[in-house]
VEXKOLLO-209020 format. One record per atom (N, C-alpha, C): residue number from 1; atom name; x, y, z. Coordinates in Angstrom, 3 decimals. Layout:
nr|atom|X|Y|Z
NUM|CA|X|Y|Z
...
# end
This chain:
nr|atom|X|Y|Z
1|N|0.850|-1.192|0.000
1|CA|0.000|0.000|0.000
1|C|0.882|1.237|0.000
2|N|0.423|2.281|-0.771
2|CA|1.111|3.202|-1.205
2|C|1.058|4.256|-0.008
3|N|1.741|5.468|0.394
3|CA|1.954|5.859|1.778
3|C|1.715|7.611|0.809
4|N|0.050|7.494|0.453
4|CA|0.132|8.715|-0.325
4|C|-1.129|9.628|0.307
5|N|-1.965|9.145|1.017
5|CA|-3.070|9.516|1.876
5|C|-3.108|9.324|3.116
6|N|-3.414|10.479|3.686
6|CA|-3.837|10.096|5.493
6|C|-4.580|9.801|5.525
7|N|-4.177|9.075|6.572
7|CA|-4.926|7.153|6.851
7|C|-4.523|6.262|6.144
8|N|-3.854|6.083|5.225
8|CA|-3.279|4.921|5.114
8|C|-2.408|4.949|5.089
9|N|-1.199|3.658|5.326
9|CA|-0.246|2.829|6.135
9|C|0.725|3.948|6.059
10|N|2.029|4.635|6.383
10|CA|3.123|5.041|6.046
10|C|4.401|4.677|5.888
11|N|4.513|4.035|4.587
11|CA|6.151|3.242|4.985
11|C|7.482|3.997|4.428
12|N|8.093|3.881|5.739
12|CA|8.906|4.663|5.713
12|C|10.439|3.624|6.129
13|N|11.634|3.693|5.535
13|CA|12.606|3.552|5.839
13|C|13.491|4.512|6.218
14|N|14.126|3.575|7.440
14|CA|14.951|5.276|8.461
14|C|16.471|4.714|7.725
15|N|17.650|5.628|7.367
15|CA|18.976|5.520|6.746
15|C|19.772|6.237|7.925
16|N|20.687|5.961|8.484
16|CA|21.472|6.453|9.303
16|C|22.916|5.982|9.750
17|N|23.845|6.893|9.784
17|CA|25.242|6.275|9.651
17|C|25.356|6.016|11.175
18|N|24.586|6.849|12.159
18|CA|25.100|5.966|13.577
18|C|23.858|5.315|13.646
19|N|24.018|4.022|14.576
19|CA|22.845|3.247|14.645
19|C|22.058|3.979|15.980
20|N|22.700|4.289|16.945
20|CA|22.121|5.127|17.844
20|C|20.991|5.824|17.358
21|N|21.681|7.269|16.624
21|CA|20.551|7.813|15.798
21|C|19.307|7.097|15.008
22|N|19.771|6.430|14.542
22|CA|18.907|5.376|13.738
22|C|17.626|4.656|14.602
23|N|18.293|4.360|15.726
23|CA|17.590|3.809|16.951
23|C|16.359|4.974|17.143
24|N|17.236|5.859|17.321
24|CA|16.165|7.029|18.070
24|C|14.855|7.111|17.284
25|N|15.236|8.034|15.829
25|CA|14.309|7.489|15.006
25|C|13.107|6.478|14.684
26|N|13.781|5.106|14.844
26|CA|12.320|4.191|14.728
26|C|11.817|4.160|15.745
27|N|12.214|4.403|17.345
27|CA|11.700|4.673|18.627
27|C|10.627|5.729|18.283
28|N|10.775|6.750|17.551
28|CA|9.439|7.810|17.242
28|C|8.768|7.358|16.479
29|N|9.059|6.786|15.650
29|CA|8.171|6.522|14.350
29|C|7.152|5.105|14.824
30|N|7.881|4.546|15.479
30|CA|6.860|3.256|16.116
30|C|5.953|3.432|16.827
31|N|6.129|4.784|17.632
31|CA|4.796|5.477|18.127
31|C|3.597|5.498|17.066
32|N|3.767|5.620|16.251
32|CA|2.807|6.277|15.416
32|C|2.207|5.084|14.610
33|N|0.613|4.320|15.066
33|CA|-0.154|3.337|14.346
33|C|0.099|2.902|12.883
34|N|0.039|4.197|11.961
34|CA|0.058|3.664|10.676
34|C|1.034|3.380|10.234
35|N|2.451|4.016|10.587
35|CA|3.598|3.965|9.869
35|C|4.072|2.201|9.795
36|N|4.764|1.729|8.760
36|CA|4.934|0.546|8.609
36|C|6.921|0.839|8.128
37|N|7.677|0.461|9.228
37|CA|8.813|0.372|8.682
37|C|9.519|-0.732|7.937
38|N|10.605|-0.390|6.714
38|CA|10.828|-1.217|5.688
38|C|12.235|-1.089|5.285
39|N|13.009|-2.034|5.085
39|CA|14.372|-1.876|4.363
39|C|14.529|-0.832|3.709
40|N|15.227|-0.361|3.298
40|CA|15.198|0.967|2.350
40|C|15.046|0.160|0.534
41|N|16.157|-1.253|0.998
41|CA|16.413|-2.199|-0.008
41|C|15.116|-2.611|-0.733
42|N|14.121|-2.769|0.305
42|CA|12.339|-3.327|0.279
42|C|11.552|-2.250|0.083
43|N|12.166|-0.943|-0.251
43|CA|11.318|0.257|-0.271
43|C|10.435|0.394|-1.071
44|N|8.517|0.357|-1.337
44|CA|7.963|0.467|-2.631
44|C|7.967|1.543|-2.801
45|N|7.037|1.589|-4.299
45|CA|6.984|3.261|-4.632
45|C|6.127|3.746|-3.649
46|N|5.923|4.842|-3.616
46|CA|5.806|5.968|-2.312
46|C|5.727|5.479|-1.102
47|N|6.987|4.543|-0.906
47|CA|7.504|5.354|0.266
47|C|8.228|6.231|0.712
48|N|9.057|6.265|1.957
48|CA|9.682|7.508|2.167
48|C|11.017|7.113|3.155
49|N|12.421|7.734|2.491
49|CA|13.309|7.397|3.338
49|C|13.864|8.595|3.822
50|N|13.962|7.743|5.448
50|CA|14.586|9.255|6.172
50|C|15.491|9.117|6.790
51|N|16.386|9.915|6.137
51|CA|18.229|9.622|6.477
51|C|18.344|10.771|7.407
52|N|18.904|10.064|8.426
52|CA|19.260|10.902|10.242
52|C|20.915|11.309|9.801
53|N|20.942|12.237|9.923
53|CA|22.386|12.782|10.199
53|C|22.514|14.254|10.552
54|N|23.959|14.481|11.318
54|CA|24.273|15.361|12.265
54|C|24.662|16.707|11.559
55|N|25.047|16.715|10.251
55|CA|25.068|17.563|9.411
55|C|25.189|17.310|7.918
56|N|24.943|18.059|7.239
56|CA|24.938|17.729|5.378
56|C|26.342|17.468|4.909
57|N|27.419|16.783|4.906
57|CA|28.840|16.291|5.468
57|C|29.065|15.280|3.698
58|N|29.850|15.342|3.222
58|CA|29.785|14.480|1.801
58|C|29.248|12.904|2.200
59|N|29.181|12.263|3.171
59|CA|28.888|11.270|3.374
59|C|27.595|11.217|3.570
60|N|26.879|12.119|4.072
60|CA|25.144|12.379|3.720
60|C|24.774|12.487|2.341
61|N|25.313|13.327|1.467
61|CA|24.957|14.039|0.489
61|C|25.091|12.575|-0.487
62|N|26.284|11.848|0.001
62|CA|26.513|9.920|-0.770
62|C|25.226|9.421|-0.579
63|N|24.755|9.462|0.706
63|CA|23.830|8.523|0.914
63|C|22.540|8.827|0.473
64|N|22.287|10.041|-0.190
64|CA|20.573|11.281|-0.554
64|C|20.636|10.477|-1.796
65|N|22.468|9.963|-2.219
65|CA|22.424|10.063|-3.811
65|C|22.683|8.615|-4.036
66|N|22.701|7.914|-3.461
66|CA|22.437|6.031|-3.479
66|C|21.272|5.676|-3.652
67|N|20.378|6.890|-2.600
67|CA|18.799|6.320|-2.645
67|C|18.144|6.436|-4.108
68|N|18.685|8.102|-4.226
68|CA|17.963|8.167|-5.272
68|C|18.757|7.034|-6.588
69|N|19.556|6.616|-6.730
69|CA|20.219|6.061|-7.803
69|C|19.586|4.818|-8.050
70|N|18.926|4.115|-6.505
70|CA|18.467|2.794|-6.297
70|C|16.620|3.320|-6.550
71|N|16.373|4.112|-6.970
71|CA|14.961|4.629|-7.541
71|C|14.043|5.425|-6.354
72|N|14.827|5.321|-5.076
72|CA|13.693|6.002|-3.904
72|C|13.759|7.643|-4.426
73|N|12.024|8.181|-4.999
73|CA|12.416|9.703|-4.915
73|C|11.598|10.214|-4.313
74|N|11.514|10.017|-2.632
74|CA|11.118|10.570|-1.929
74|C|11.608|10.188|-0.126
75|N|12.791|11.489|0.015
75|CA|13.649|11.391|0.515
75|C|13.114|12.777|1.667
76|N|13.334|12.020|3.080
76|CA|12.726|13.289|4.330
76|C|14.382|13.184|5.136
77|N|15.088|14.571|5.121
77|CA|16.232|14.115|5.840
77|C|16.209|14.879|7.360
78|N|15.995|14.379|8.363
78|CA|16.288|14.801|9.651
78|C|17.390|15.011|10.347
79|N|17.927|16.427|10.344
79|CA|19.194|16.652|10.251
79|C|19.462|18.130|12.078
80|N|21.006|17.388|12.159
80|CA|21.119|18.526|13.689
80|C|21.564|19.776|12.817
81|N|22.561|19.502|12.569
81|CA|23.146|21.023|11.807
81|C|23.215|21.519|10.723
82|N|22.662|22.965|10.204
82|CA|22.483|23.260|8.649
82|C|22.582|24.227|8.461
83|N|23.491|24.679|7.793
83|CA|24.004|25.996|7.285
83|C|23.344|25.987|5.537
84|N|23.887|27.442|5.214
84|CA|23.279|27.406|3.907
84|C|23.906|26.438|2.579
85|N|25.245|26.485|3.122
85|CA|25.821|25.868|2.108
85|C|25.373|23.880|1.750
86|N|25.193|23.512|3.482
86|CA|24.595|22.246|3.384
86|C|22.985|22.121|2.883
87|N|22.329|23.024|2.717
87|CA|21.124|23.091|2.616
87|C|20.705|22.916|1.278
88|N|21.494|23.517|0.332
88|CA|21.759|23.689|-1.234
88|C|21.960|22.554|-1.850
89|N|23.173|21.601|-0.874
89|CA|23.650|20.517|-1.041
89|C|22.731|19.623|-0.988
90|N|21.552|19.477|0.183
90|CA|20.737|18.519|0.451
90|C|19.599|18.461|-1.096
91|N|19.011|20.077|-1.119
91|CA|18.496|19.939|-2.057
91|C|18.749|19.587|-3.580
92|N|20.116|20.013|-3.636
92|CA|20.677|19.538|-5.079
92|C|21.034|17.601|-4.896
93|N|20.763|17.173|-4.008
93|CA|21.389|15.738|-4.113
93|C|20.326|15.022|-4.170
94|N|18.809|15.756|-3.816
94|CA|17.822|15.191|-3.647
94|C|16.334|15.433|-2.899
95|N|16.839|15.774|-1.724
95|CA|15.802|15.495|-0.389
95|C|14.605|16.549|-0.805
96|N|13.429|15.898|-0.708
96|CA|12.107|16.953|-1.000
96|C|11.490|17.581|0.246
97|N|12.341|17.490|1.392
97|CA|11.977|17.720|2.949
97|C|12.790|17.744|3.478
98|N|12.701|18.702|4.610
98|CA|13.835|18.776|5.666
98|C|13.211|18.981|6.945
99|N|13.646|18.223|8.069
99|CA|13.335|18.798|9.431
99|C|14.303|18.693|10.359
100|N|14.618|19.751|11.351
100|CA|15.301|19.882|12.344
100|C|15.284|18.654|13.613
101|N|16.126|17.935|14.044
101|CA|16.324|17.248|14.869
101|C|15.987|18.047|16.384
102|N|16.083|19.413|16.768
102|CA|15.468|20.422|17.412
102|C|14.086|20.871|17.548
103|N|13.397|20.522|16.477
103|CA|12.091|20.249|16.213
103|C|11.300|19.009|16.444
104|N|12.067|18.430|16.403
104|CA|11.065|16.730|16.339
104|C|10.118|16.433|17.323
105|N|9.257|15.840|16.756
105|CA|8.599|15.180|17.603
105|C|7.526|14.106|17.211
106|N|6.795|13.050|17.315
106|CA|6.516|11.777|16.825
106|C|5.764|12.988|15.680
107|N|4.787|13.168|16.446
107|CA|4.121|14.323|15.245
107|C|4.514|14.701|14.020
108|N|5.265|15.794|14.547
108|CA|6.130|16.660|13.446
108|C|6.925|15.431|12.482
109|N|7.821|14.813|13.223
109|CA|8.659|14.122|11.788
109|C|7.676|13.231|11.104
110|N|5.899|12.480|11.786
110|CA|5.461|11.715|11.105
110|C|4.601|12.720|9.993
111|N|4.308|13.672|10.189
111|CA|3.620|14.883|9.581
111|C|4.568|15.239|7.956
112|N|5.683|15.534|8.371
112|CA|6.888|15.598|7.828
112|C|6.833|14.877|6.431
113|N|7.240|13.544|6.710
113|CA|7.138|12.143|6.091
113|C|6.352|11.937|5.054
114|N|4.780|12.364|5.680
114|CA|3.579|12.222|4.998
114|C|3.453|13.399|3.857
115|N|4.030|14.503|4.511
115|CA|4.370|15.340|3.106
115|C|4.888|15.021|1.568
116|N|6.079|14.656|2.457
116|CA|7.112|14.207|1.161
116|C|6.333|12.993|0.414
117|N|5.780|12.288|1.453
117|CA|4.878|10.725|0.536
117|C|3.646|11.202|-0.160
118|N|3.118|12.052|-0.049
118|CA|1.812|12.856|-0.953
118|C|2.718|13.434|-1.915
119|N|3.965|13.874|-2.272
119|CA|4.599|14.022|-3.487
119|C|4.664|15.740|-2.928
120|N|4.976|16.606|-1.723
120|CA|5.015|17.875|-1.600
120|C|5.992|17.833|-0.962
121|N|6.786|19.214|-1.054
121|CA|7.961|19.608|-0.470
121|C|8.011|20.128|0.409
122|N|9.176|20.062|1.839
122|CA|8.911|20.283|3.420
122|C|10.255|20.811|3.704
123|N|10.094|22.336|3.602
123|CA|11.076|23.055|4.562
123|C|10.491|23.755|5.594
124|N|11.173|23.886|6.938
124|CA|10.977|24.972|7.865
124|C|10.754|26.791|6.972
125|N|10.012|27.603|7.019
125|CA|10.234|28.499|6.661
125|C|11.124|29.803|6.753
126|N|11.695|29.246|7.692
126|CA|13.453|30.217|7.948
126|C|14.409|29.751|6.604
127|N|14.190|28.117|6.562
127|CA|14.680|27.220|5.607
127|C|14.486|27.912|4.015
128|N|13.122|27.815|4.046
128|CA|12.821|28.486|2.788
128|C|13.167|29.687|2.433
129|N|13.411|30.488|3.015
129|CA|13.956|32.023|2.663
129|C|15.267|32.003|2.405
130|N|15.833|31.192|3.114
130|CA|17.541|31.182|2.781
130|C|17.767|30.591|1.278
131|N|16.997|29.071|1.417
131|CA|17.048|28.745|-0.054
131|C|16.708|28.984|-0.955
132|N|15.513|30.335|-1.103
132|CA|15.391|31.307|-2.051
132|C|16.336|32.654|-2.246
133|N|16.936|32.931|-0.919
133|CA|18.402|33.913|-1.145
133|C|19.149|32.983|-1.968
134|N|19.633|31.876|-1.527
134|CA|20.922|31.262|-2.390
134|C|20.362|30.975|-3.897
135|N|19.436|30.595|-4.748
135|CA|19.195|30.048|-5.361
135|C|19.014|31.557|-6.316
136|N|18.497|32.861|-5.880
136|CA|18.245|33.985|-6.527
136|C|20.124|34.747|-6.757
137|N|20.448|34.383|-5.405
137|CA|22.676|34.416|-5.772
137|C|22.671|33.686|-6.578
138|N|22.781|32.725|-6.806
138|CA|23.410|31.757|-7.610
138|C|23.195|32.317|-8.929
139|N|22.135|32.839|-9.482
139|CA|21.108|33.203|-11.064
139|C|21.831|34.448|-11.069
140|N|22.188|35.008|-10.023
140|CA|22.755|36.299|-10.064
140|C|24.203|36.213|-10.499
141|N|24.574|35.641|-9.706
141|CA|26.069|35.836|-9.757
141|C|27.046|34.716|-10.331
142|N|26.103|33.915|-10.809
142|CA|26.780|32.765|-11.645
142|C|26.171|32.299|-12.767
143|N|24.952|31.873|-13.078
143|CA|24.299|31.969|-14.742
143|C|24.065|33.085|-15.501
144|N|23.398|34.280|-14.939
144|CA|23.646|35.477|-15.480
144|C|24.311|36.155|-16.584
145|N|25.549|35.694|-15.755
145|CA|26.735|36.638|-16.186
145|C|27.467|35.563|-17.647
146|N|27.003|34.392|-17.396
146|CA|27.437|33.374|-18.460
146|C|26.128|33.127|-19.626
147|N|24.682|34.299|-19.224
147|CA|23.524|33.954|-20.495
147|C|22.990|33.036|-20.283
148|N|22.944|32.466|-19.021
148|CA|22.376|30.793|-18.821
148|C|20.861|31.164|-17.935
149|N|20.491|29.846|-17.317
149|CA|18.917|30.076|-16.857
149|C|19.018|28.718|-16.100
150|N|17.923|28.640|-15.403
150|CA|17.933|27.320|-14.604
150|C|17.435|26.222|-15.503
151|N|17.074|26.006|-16.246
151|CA|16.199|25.615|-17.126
151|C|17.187|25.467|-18.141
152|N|18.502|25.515|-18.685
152|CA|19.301|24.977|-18.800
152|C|19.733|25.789|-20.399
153|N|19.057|26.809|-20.586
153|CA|18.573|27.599|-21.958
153|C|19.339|28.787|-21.360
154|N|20.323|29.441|-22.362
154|CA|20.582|30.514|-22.511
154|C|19.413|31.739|-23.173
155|N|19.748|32.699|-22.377
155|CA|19.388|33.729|-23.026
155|C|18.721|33.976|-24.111
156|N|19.544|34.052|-25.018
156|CA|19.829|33.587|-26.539
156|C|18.495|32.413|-27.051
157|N|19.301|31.854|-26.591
157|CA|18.266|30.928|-27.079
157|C|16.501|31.048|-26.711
158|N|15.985|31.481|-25.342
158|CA|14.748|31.697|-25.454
158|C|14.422|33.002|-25.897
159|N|15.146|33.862|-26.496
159|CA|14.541|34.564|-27.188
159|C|14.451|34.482|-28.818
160|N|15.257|33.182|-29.557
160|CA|14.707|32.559|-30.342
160|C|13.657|31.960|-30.376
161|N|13.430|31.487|-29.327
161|CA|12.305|30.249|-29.102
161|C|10.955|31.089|-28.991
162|N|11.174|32.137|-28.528
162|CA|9.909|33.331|-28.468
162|C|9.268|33.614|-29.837
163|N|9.975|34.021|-30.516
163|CA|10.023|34.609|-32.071
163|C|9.401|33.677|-32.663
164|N|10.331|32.074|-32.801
164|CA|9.825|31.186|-33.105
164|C|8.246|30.627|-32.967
165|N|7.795|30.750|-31.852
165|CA|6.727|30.646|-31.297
165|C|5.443|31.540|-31.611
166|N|6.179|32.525|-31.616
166|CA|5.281|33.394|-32.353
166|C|4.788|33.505|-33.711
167|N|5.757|32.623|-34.224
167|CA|5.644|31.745|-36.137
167|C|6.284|32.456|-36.894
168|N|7.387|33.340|-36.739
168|CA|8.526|33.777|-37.402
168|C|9.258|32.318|-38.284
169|N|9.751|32.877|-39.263
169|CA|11.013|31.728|-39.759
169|C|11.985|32.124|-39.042
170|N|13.229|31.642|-39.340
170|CA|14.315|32.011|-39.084
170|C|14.791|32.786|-39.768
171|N|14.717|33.225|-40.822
171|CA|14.850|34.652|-41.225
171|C|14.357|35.664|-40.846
172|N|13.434|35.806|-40.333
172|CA|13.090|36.610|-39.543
172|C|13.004|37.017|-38.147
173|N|13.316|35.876|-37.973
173|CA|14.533|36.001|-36.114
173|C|15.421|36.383|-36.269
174|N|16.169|36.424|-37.432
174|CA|17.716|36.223|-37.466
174|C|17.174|38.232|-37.558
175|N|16.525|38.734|-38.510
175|CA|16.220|40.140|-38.463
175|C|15.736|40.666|-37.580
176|N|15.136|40.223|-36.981
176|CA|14.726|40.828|-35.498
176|C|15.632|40.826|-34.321
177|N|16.228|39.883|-34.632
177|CA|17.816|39.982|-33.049
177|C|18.702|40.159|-33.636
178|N|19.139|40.745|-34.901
178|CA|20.146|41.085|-35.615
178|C|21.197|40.017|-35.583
179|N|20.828|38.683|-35.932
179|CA|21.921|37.567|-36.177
179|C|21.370|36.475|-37.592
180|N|22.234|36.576|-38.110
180|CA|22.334|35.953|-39.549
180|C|21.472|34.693|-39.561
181|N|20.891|33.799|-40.463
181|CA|19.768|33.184|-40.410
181|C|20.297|31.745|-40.404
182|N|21.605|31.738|-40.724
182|CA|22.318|30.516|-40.217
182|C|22.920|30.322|-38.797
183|N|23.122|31.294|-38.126
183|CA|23.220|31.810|-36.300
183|C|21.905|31.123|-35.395
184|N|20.781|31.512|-36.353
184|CA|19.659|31.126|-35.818
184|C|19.688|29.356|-36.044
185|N|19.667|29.138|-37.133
185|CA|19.541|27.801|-37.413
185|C|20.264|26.920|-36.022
186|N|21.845|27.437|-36.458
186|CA|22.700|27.012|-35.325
186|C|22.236|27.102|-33.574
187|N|21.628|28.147|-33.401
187|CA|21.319|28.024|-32.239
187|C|20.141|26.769|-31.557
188|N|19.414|26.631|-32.460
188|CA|18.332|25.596|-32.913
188|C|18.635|24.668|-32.843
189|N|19.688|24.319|-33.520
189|CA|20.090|22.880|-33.678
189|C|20.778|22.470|-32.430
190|N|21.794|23.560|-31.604
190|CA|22.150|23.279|-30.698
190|C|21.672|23.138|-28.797
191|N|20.480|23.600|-29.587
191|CA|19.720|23.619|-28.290
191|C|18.309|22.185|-28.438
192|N|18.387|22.004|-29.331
192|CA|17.792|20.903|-30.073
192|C|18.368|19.411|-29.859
193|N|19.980|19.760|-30.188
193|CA|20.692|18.518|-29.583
193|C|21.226|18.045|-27.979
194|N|21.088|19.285|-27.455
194|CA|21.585|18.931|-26.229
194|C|20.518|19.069|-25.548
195|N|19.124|19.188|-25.829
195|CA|17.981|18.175|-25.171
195|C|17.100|17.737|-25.065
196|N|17.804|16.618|-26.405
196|CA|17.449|15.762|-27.197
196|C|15.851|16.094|-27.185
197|N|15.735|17.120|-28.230
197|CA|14.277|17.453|-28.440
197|C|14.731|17.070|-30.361
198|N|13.725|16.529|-30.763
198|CA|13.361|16.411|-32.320
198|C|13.695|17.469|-33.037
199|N|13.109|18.618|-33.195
199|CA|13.136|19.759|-34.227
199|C|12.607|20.954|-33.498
200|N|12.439|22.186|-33.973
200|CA|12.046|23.478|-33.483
200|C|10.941|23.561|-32.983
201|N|9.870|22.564|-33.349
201|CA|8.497|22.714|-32.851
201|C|8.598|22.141|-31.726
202|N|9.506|20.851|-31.619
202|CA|9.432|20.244|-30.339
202|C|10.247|20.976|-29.738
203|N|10.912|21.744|-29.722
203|CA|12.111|23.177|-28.841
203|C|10.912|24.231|-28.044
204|N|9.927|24.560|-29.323
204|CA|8.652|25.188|-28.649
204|C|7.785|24.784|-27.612
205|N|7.321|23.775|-27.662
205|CA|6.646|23.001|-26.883
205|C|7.530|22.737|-25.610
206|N|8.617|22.072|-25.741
206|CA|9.147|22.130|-24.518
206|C|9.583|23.351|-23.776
207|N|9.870|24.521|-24.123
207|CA|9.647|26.278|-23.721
207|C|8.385|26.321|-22.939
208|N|7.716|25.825|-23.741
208|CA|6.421|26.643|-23.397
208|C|5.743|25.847|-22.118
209|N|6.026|24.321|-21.996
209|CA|5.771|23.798|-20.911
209|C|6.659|23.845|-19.833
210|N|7.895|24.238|-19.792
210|CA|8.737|24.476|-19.119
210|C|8.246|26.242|-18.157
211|N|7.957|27.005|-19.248
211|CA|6.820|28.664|-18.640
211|C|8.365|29.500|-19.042
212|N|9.035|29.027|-20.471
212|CA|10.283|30.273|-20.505
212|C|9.972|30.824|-21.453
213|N|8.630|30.632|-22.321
213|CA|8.232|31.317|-23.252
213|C|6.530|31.202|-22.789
# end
């Protein structure tokens, strides 16, 4: 049974490099009727694994990225210490939730859990503001300045994809952004090949469901 509605079962596997911690963990979680604990190895789809550790340390950030490699993508990490830089880390390696080991309580981390297993994302909201400072730095002060986007499209390129969209040829992109109609082509093709989209219409479509056009 899938761990995607309250009230039914929650299975959750706890990951932890000390067993102590680890201990502590299923000691809370066994409080709680529905939860059903499971190998991480035995993990079905939606469940939820929650890796205990003392800070976001490369040996956490290994273990966010085993789970996910072994198909778990829904990852709650209960963590003592977190700075911004580990926080970035957690989220870039994986985890769709975070809760403070300072916070816990059978409640809260089973509350937690059930988030991430309904398919929604769980930060503290101190959490969230920081990781919208770093993530608005980062666009600032590092894709920016190189024409890039999160979304993996330069500049350049979605404002081809605009034009395009709008049912221009490429001659007439190439006249409207003042770049030659083989520039355009090229840009097309290269944004075409590296992700792995078919042709220009399928370049559009994926823009446009993506929200960069």
């Amino acid at each position: 049974m899938y761990a995607t509605e309250a009230g039914s079962r929650l299975l959750v596997s706890v990951v932890a490099a000390d067993p102590l911690s680890r201990a502590g963990a299923i000691s809370q979680l066994r409080a709680v009727a529905d939860v059903v604990l499971s190998d991480a190895e035995d993990l079905p789809p939606g469940g939820v694994a929650l890796v205990v550790a003392d800070d976001v340390d490369p040996e956490t950030v290994q273990t966010i990225r085993g789970l996910r490699r072994r198909g778990v993508d829904r990852i709650t990490l209960l963590v003592g210490r977190l700075d911004d830089k580990g926080l970035l880390a957690a989220v870039e390696a994986g985890v769709a939730g975070v809760i403070r080991r300072s916070d816990v309580s059978p409640h809260t981390l089973v509350s937690a859990i059930r988030s991430v297993a309904s398919g929604d994302g769980l930060l503290p909201p101190d959490l969230l503001g920081r990781l919208l400072d770093q993530v608005g730095q980062l666009q600032r002060e590092v894709l920016a300045p190189r024409g890039l986007t999160f979304f993996g499209l330069t500049e350049r390129e979605i404002g081809v994809l605009r034009l395009l969209a709008d049912g221009h040829d490429t001659a007439e992109v190439g006249r409207q952004l003042f770049y030659s109609e083989r520039t355009v082509k090229n840009i097309v093709h290269d944004l075409t090949s590296r992700l792995e989209l078919r042709n220009r219409t399928h370049a559009v479509a994926y823009a446009i469901r993506q929200g960069l056009i």
